[in-house]
C-alpha positions as CSV (number, residue, x, y, z in Angstrom):
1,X,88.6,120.0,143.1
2,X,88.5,121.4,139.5
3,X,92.0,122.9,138.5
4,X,91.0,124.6,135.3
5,X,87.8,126.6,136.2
6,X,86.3,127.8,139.4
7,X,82.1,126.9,140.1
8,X,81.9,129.1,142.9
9,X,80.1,131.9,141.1
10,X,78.4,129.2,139.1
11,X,76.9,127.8,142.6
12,X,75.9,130.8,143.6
13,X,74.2,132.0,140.5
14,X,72.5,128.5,140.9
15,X,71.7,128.7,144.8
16,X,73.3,125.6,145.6
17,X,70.7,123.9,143.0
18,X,72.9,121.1,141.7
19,X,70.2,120.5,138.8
20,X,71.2,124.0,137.7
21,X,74.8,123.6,138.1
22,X,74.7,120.3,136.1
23,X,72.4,122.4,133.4
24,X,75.1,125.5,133.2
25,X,77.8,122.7,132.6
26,X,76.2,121.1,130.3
27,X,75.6,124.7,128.6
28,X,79.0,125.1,128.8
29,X,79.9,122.2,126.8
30,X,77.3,122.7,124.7
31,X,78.5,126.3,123.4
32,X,82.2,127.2,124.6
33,X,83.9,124.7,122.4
34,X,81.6,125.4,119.3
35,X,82.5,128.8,119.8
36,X,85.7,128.4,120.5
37,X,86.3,126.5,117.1
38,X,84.7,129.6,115.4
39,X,87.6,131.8,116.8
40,X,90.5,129.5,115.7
41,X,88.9,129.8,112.0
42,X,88.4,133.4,111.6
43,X,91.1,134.5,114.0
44,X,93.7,133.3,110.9
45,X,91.8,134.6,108.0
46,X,91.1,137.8,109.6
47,X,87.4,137.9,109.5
48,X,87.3,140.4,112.1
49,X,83.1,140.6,112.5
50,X,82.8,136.3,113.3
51,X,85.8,137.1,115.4
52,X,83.9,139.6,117.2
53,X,80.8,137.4,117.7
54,X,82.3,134.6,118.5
55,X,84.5,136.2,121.5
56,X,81.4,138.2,122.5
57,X,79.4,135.2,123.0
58,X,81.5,133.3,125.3
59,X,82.2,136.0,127.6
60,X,79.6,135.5,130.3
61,X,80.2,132.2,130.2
62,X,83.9,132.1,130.7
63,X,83.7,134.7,133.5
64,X,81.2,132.6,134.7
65,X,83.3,129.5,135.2
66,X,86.0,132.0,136.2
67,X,88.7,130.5,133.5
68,X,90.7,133.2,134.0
69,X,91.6,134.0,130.4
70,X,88.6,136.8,130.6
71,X,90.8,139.6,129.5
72,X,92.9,137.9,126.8
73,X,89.2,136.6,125.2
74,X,88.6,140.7,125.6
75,X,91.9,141.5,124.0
76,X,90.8,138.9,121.1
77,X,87.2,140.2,120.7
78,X,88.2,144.0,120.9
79,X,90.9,143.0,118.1
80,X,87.9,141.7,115.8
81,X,85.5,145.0,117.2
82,X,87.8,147.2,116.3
83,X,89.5,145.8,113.0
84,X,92.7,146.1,114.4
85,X,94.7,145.2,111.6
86,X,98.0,146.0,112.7
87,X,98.1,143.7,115.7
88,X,98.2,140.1,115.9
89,X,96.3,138.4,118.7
90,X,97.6,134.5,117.9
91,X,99.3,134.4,121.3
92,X,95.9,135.5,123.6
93,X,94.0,133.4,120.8
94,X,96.0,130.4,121.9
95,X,96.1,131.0,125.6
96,X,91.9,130.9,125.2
97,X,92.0,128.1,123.2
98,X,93.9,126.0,125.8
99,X,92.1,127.4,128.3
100,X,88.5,126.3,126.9
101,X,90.2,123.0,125.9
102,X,91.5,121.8,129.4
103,X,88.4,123.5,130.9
104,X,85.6,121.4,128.4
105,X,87.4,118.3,129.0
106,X,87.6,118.5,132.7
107,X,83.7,119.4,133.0
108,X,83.1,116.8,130.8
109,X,84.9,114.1,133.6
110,X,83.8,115.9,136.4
111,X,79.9,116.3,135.6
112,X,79.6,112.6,133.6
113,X,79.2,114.5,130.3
């Protein structure tokens, strides 16, 4: 029984097709921590349009595998979106982070990846 995302949507996106679920995992690995990596660099130097993409991007497929950081990875992106200077977003920024983190590593033992 995963503890740090959910595959019920995932499953049910896929029809039960394991093939697919196995694909969408392997996506998931594939993308989330490359993308991921991009936030923790341009979170810190304030480059607020990578920040943006980056966030953007991995927003299906966090909702997806239900992580339940979803609206902290909002908070981050809308931070980038809207150049919000004034605030600092270091403590959602970390909570995504360990979220993707434990997450990557326990798709990666569950699905043989």
């Amino acid at each position: 029984m995963p503890k740090h995302y959910k595959l019920d949507r995932v499953r049910e996106m896929a029809d039960n097709d394991e093939d697919f679920v196995m694909a969408l995992a392997g996506a998931f690995i594939e993308e989330v921590p490359e993308d991921a990596e991009r936030l923790k660099k341009s979170v810190p130097v304030k480059d607020f349009h990578e920040t943006y993409q980056a966030a953007h991007k991995m927003k299906p497929t966090i909702d997806l595998f239900e992580l339940g950081v979803l609206d902290k990875l909002i908070e981050v992106q809308d931070w980038g979106k809207f150049e919000k200077t004034d605030e600092n977003v270091d403590a959602q920024l970390q909570i995504v982070l360990n979220a993707v983190e434990n997450a990557t590593n326990e798709i990666k033992a569950d699905f043989g990846l």
